[in-house]
C-alpha positions in Angstrom: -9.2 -5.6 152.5 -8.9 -7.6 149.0 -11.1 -9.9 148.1 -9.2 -12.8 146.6 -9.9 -15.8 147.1 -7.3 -18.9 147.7 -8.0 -21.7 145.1 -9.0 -24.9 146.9 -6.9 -27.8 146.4 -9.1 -30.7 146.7 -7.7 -33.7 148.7 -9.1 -36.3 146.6 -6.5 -35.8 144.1 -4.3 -37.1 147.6 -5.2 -40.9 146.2 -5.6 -40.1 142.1 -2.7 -37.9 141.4 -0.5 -37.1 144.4 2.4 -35.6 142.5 -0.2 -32.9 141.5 -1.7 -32.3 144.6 1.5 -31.8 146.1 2.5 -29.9 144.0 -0.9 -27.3 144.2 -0.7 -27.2 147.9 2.8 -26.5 148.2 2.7 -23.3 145.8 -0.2 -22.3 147.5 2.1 -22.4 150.9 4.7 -21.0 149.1 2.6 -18.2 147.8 0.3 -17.5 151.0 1.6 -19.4 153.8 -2.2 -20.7 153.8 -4.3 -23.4 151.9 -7.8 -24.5 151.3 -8.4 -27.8 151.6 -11.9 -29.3 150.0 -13.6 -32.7 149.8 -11.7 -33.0 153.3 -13.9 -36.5 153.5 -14.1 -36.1 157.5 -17.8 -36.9 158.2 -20.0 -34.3 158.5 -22.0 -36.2 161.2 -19.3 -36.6 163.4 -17.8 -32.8 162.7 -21.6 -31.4 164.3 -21.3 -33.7 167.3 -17.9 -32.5 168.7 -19.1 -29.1 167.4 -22.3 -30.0 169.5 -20.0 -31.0 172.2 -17.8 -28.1 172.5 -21.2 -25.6 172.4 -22.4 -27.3 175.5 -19.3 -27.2 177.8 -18.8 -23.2 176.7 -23.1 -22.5 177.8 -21.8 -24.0 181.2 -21.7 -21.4 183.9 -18.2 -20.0 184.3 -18.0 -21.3 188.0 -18.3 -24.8 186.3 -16.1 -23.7 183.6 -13.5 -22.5 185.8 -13.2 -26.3 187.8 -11.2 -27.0 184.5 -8.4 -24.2 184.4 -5.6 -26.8 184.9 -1.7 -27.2 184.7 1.2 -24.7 183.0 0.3 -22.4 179.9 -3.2 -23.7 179.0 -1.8 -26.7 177.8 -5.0 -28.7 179.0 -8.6 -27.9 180.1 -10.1 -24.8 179.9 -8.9 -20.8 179.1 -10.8 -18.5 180.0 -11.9 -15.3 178.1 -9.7 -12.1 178.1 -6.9 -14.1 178.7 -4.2 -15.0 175.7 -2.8 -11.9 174.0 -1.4 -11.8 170.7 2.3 -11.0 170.6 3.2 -7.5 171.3 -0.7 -6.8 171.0 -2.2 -4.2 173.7 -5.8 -5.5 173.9 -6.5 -9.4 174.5 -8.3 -11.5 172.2 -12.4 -11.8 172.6 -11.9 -15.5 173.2 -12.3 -18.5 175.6 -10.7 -22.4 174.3 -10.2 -25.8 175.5 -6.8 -27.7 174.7 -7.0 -31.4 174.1 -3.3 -32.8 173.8 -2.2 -36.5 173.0 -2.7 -39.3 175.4 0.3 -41.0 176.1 0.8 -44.7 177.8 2.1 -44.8 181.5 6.0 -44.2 181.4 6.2 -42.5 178.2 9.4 -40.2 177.9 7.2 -37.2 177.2 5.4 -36.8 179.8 6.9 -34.1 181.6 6.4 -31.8 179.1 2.8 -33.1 177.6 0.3 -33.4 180.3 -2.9 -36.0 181.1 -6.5 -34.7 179.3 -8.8 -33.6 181.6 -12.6 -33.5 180.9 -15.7 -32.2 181.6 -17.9 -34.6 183.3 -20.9 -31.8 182.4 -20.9 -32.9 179.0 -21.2 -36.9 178.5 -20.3 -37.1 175.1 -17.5 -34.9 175.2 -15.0 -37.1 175.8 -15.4 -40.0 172.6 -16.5 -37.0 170.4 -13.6 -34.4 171.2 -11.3 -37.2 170.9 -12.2 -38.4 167.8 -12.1 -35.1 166.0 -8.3 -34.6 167.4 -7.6 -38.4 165.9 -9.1 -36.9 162.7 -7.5 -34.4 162.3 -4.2 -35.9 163.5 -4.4 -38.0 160.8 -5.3 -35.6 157.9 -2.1 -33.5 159.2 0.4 -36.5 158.6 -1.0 -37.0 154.9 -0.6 -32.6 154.2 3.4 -32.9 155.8 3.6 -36.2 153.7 2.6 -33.7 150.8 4.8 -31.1 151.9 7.9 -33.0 152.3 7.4 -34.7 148.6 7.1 -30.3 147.3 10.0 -30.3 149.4 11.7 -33.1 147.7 12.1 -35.1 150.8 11.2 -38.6 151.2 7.5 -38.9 151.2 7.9 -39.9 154.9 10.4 -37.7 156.5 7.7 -36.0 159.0 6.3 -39.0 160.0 8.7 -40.0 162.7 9.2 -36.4 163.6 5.8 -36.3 164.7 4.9 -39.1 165.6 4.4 -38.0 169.3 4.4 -34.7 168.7 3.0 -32.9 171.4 -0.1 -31.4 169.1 -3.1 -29.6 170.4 -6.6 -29.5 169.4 -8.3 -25.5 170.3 -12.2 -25.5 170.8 -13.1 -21.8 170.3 -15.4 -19.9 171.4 -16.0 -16.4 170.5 -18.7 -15.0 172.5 -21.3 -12.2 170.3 -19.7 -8.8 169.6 -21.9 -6.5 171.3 -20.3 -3.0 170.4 -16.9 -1.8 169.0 -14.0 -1.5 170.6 -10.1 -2.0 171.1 -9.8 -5.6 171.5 -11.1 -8.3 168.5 -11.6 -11.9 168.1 -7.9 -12.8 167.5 -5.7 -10.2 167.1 -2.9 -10.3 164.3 -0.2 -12.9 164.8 1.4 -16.5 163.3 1.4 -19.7 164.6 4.1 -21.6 166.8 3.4 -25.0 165.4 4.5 -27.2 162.0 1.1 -26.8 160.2 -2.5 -25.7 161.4 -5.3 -27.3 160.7 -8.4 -25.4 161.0 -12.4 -26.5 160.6 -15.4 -23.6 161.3 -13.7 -21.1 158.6 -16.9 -21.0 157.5 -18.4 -18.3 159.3 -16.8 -14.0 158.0 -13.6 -12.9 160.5 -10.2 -15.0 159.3 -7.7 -12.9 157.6 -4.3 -13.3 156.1 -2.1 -10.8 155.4 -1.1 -10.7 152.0 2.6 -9.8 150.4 0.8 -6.3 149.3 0.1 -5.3 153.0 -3.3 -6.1 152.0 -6.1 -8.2 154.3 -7.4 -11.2 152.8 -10.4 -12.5 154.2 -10.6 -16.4 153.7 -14.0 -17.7 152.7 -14.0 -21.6 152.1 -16.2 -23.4 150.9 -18.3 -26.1 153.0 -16.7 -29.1 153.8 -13.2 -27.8 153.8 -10.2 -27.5 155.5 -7.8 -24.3 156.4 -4.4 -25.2 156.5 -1.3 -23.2 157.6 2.1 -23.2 157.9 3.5 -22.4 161.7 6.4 -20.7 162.3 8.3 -24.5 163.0 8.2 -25.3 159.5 8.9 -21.9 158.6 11.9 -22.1 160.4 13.2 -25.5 159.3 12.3 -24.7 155.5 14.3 -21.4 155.9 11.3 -19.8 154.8 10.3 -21.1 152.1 7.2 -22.2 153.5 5.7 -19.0 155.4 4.1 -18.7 158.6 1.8 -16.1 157.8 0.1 -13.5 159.9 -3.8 -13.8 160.2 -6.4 -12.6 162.5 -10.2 -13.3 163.4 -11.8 -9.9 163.3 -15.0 -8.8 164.8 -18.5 -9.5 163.0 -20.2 -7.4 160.9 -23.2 -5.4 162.8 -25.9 -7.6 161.6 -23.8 -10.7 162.9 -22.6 -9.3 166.1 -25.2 -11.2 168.5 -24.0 -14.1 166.7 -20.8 -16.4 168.7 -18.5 -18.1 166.3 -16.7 -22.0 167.0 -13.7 -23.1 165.5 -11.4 -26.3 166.4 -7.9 -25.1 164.9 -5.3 -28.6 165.1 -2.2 -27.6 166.2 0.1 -29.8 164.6 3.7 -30.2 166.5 6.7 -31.8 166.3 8.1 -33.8 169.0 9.3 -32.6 172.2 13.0 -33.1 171.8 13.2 -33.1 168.0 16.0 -30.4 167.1 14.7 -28.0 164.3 17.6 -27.1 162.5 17.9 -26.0 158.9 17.1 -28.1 156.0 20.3 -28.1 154.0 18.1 -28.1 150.9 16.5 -25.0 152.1 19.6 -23.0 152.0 21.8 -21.2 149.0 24.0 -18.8 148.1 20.8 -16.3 148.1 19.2 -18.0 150.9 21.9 -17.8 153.7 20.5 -20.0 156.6 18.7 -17.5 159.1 18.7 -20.0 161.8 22.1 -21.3 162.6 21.3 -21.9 165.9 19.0 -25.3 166.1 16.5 -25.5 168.8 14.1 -28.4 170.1 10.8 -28.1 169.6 10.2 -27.9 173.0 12.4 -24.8 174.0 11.3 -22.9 171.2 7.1 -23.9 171.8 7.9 -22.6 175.6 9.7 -19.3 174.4 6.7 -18.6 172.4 3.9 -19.3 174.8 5.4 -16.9 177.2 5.5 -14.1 174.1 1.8 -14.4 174.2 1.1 -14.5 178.1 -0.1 -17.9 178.3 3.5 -18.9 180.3 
């Protein structure tokens, strides 16, 4: 495994110098398919209360735990753990989650296909702290595509009414102590479906990213920053220009194995019935466009969930 490190891109150069920020975090995209985001701004305060939060819904007793394992594909409530597999992976991941989606008004067009929250009355702050970090990071995500699109050289905008009510998710993780090796780890290798990832709790030793060289790179961050990734979406509209990049969460070392680890990744989507097909700009003489086929966002999120057994 190398030991490289990413260079953080810090997002207060999003309000002093936004060509150059763009610029940084779209050739550290281009390059790794991953960025560090510091000086994030999020406050800490209200990070450890959803963290809180999420810490006392998984210490609930699995009966309780299990009240919440609702709907089609984990799209809401609670997965339990041994459950979601990475794609053609063997073993399944040493994980349990939580999916918070978007709330939607009565009638809205999208709700066949993005279900009501549900929530765990165990927990009484879970609800206005859970929902507030998904709000957060919601809104962080439309400023890093509004970066994105400038690299791009799209209007600043483009994204914004791509996503608007996009159907994104917001993971509470949980991965239980390690007691002993074995087969199965923490997340085994894979890319995400999504646009872009956003991911808090990279903090704690385990995410990887597989380099160009075949090489692991384990991702380190500094406090008070933000992971960010491009999802196989984007990689797919941009022609690849923009990777989606395989990663993993492996197993703790053996003085950290009694130790659990919490992350809250942001799934960032697009909206249901938005049609990913091929930026023009994305495609040359020597970059034929590998996706002549367009697909919604919906239909391809739904082929993909069943690839890792979660449909």
């Amino acid at each position: 495994m190398t030991q490289a490190a990413i260079t953080p891109v810090s997002f207060k150069a999003f309000g002093a110098d936004f060509e150059a920020f763009s610029q940084a975090l779209g050739d550290s995209f281009a390059r790794y398919g991953f960025a560090v985001i510091s000086d994030h701004g999020l406050p800490d305060a209200r990070i450890a209360a959803a963290t809180g939060a999420t810490k006392a819904f998984f210490a609930q007793p699995d009966d309780v735990k299990a009240r919440y394992v609702v709907g089609v594909g984990g799209q809401r409530g609670y997965t339990p753990f041994g459950i979601e597999t990475a794609k053609d992976a063997a073993h399944f991941d040493l994980k349990e989650f939580w999916h918070m989606g978007r709330d939607l008004p009565p009638g809205h067009p999208y709700q066949e296909v993005m279900p009501p929250n549900v929530w765990p009355v165990e927990v009484p702050t879970f609800v206005s702290d859970v929902a507030w970090l998904y709000d957060a990071l919601d809104e962080l995500g439309i400023k890093v595509l509004e970066a994105i699109a400038a690299y791009l050289k799209l209007d600043r905008h483009f994204f914004a009414p791509t996503v608007n009510d996009g159907n994104s998710v917001l993971r509470l993780l949980h991965y239980p102590p390690v007691p002993k090796d074995g087969p199965n780890i923490r997340a085994g290798a894979h890319e995400d479906i999504n646009v872009i990832t956003l991911l808090l709790g990279a903090e704690e030793a385990g995410l990887e990213v597989l380099d160009r060289d075949g090489q692991w790179l384990a991702i380190n961050p500094p406090a008070g920053s933000v992971v960010c990734n491009i999802g196989d979406m984007l990689q797919r509209l941009t022609n690849h220009r923009l990777p989606s990049t395989t990663h993993r969460v492996v197993n703790p070392a053996p003085e950290r194995r009694g130790f659990p680890r919490y992350s809250t990744p942001f799934f960032l989507h697009f909206n249901p019935d938005y049609e990913i097909s091929t930026l023009a700009s994305c495609v040359d003489a020597q970059h034929p466009d590998r996706y002549p086929a367009p697909i919604t966002a919906d239909a391809f999120l739904k082929e993909r969930l069943r690839e890792i057994k979660l449909l």
